[in-house]
C-alpha positions in Angstrom: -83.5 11.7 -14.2 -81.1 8.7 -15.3 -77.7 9.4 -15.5 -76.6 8.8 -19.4 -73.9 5.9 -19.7 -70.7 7.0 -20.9 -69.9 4.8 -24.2 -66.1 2.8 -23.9 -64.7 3.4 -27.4 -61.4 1.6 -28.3 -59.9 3.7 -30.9 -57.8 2.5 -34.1 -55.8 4.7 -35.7 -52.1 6.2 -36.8 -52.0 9.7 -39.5 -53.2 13.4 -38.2 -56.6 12.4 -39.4 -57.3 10.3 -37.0 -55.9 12.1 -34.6 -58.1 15.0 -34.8 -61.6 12.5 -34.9 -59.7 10.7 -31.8 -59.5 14.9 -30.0 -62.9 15.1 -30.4 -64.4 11.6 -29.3 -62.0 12.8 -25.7 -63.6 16.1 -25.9 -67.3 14.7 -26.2 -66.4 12.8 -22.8 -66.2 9.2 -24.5 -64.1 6.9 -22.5 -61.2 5.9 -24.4 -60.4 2.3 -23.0 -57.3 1.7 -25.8 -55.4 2.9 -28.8 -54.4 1.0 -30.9 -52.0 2.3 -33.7 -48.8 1.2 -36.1 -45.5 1.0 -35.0 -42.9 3.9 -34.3 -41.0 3.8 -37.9 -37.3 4.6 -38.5 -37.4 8.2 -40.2 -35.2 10.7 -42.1 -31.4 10.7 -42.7 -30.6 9.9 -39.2 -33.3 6.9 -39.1 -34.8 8.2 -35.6 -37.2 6.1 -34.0 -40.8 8.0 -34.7 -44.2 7.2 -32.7 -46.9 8.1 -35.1 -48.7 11.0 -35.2 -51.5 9.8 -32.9 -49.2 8.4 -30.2 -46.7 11.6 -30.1 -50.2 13.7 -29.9 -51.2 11.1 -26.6 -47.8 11.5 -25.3 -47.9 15.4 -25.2 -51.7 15.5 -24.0 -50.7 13.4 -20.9 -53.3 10.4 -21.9 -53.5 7.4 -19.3 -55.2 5.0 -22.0 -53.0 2.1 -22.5 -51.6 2.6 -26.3 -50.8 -1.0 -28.3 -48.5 -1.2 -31.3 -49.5 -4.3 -33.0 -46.8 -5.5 -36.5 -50.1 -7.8 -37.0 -53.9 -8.0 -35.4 -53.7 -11.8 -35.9 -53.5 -14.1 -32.8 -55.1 -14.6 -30.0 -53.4 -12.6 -27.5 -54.6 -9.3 -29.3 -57.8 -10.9 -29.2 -57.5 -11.2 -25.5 -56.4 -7.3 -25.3 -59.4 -6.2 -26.6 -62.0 -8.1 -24.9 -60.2 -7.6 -21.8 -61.0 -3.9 -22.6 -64.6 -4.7 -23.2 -65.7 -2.0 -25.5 -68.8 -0.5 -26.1 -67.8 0.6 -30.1 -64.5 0.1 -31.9 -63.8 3.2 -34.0 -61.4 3.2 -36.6 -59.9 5.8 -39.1 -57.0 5.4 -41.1 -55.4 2.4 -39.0 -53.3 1.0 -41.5 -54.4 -2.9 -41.1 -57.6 -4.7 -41.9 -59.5 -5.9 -39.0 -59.6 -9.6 -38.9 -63.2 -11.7 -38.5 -62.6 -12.2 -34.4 -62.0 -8.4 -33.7 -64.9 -7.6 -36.0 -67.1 -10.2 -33.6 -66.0 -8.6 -30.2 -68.2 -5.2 -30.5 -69.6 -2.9 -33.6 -66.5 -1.4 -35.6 -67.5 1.7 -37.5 -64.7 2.7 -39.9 -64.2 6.7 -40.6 -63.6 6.5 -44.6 -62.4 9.9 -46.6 -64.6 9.3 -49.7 -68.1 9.0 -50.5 -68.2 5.2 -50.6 -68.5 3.2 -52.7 -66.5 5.3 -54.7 -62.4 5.1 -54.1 -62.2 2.1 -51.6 -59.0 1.3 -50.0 -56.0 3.1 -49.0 -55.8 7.0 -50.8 -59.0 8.2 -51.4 -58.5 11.7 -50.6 -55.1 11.6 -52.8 -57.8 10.0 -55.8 -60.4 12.6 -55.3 -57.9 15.0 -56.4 -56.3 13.1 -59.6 -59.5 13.1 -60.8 -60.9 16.5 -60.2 -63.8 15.3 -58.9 -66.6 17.9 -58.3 -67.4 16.8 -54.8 -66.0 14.6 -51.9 -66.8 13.3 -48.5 -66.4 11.1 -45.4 -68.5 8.0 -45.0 -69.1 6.2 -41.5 -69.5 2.3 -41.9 -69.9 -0.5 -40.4 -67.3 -2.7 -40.8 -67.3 -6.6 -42.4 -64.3 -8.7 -43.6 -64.3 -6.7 -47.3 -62.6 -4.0 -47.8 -64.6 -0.5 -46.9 -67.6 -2.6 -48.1 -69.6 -2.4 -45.1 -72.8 -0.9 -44.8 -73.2 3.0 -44.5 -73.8 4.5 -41.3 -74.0 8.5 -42.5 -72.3 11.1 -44.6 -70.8 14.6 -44.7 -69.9 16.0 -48.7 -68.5 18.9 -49.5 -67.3 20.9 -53.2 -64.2 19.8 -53.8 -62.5 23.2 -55.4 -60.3 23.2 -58.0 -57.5 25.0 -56.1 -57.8 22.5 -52.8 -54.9 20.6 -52.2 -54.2 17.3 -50.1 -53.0 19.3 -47.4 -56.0 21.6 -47.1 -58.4 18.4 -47.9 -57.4 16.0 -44.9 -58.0 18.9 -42.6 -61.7 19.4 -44.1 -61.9 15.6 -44.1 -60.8 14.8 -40.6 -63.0 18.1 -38.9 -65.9 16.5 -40.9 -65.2 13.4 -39.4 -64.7 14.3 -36.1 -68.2 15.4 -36.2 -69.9 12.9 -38.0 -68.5 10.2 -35.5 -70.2 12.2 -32.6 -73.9 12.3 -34.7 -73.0 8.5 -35.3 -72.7 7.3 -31.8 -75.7 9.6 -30.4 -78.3 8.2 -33.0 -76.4 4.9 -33.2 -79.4 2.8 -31.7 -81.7 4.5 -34.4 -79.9 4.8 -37.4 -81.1 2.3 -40.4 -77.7 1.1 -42.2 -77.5 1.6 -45.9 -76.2 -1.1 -48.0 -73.4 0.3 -50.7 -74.4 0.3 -54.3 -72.1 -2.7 -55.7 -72.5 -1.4 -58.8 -70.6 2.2 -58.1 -67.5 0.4 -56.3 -63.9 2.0 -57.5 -60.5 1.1 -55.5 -57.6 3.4 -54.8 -54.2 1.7 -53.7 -50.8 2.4 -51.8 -49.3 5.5 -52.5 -45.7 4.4 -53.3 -42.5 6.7 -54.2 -42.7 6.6 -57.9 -45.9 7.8 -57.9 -44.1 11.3 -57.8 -41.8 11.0 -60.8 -43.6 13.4 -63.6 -42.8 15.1 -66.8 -44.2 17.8 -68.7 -46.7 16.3 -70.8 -50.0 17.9 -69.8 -50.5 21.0 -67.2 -53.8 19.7 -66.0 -52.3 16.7 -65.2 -49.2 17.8 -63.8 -51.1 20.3 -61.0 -53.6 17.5 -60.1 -50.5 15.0 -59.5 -48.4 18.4 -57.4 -52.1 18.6 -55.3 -52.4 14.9 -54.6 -48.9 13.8 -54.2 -48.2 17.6 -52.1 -47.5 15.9 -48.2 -45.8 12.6 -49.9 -44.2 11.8 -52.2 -44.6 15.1 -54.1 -43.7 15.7 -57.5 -40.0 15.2 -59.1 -38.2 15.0 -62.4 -36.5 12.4 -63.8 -33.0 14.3 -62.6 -34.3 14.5 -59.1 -35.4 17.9 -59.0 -38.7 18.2 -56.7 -41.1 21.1 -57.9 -42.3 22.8 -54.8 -44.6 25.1 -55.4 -46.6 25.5 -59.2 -49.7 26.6 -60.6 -51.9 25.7 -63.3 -52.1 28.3 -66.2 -54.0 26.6 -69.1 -54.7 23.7 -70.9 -54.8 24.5 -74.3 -51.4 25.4 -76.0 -48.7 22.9 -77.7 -45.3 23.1 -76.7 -41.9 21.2 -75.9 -42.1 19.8 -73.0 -40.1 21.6 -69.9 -39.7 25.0 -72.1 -39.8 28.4 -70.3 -42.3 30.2 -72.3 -41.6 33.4 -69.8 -39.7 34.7 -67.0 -40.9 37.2 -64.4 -40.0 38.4 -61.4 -40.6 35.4 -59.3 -41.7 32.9 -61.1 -41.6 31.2 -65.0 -44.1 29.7 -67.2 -43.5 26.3 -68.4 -44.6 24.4 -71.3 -46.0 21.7 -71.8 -47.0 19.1 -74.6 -50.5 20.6 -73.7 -50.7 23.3 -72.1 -48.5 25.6 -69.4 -47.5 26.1 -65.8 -46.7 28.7 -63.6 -43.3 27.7 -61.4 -42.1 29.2 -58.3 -40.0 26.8 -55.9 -38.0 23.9 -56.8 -35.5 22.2 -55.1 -32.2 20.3 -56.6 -30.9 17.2 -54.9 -29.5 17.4 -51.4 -30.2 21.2 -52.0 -32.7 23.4 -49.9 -35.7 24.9 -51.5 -35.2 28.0 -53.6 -36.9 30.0 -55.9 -37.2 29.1 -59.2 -35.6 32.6 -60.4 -32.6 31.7 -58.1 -32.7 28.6 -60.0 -32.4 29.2 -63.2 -29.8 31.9 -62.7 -27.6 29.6 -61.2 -27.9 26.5 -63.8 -27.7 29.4 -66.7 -30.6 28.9 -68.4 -32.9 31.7 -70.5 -35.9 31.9 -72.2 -36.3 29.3 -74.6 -34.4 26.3 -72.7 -35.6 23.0 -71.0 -35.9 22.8 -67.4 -34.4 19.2 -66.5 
């Protein structure tokens, strides 16, 4: 019986999602020829140099795959690197940089998107999925051309996307599904018939930036979707700077001022808003640690009937 050829993937990619799809393309026994991955950023107070998520994860595992750090994919000598590395697939998921025409050429790229494409292209599409309470989400592999997550579809997973599910919870369900969609992928790639993406169904989701977070009280269904999305980063924050921590949705139908506690009870409030209410738990003033909102309001001295600021 022939031996079966073990496939030389060079991986792309930098958050915990890709991490967990780049655990199980090891643990399938693909040979991982490369990483390649964004910079080690400058984080917290202190401004400590950080390797990303998937290099720290290579670092503790004891991985002997060379790991490149690219600011730019452009040039030749990157070009170079990964022929040199000769590559049976180039997998990517959540790299952080478009790949440019002369990577594209070297081998097939699939791309490991967190949506059901065409629908929420580009760079949040889990974060989307949630704003807009869809009913159901998914992972797409593709093949990859010069437009953005345009490329034709490779396979699926989908899953209900419940209304409770938060960003957190959602990349984990995402990245599993991934990790084992990648594996179907590469076993039936020589049989699978691409799908080209239905132009007419194409949405775009950007950058996540810092002022996505700032939020009032001006609808409850609103506010929880934003607290769900926006739950890893930026999360959700006043315009005085206080973060809101941990909140539930309560209902979407009465009218009140906005930031009014409606209620106190043991450990939590109910908040109003223009249309509807909340239920709060945790919040946390600036340079403060997180505290329970009971806590909270004892301290800044305010009762039933006053505006949470």
């Amino acid at each position: 019986m022939e031996e079966m050829i073990s496939k030389k993937i060079l991986y792309m990619g930098t958050p915990e999602y890709a991490t967990i799809i780049l655990d199980s393309l090891i643990k399938h026994n693909y040979e991982i020829v490369g990483l390649f991955t964004q910079p080690d950023k400058k984080v917290g107070r202190e401004q400590l140099i950080t390797p990303p998520h998937i290099k720290q994860y290579c670092i503790n595992h004891n991985y002997h795959f060379p790991i490149y750090q690219p600011d730019a994919l452009k040039g030749s000598c990157v070009v170079d690197v990964i022929k040199s590395l000769n590559p049976d697939f180039i997998i990517v998921a959540a790299y952080g940089q478009i790949l440019p025409k002369n990577i594209l050429e070297i081998a097939p790229c699939i791309n490991l998107h967190a949506s059901l494409l065409p629908k929420y292209r580009g760079a949040s599409p889990i974060q989307k999925s949630i704003l807009n309470n869809d009913g159901f989400t998914g992972v797409t592999a593709m093949m990859m051309e010069e437009g953005l997550d345009s490329g034709d579809i490779l396979g699926f997973k989908y899953f209900e996307l419940k209304r409770d599910t938060d960003v957190e919870e959602l990349f984990n369900i995402l990245s599993t599904a991934a990790a084992n969609l990648i594996i179907e992928v590469l076993e039936r790639f020589d049989y699978l018939l691409p799908l080209k993406q239905n132009d007419t169904q194409v949405s775009f989701c950007g950058k996540i930036t810092k002022n996505d977070g700032l939020i009032s009280f001006y609808n409850s269904e609103i506010f929880y979707s934003r607290y769900k999305a926006y739950k890893i980063w930026p999360g959700i924050f006043l315009e005085s700077g206080l973060k809101i921590k941990n909140v539930n949705f309560e209902e979407n139908r009465s009218s009140n001022r906005e930031g009014e506690i409606l209620e106190i009870r043991k450990d939590s409030i109910v908040l109003g808003c223009t249309k509807g209410s909340l239920v709060l738990f945790e919040v946390q003033a600036p340079s403060k640690k997180v505290m329970n909102i009971i806590d909270y309001i004892r301290g800044s001295r305010l009762l039933l009937g006053d505006i949470l600021f």
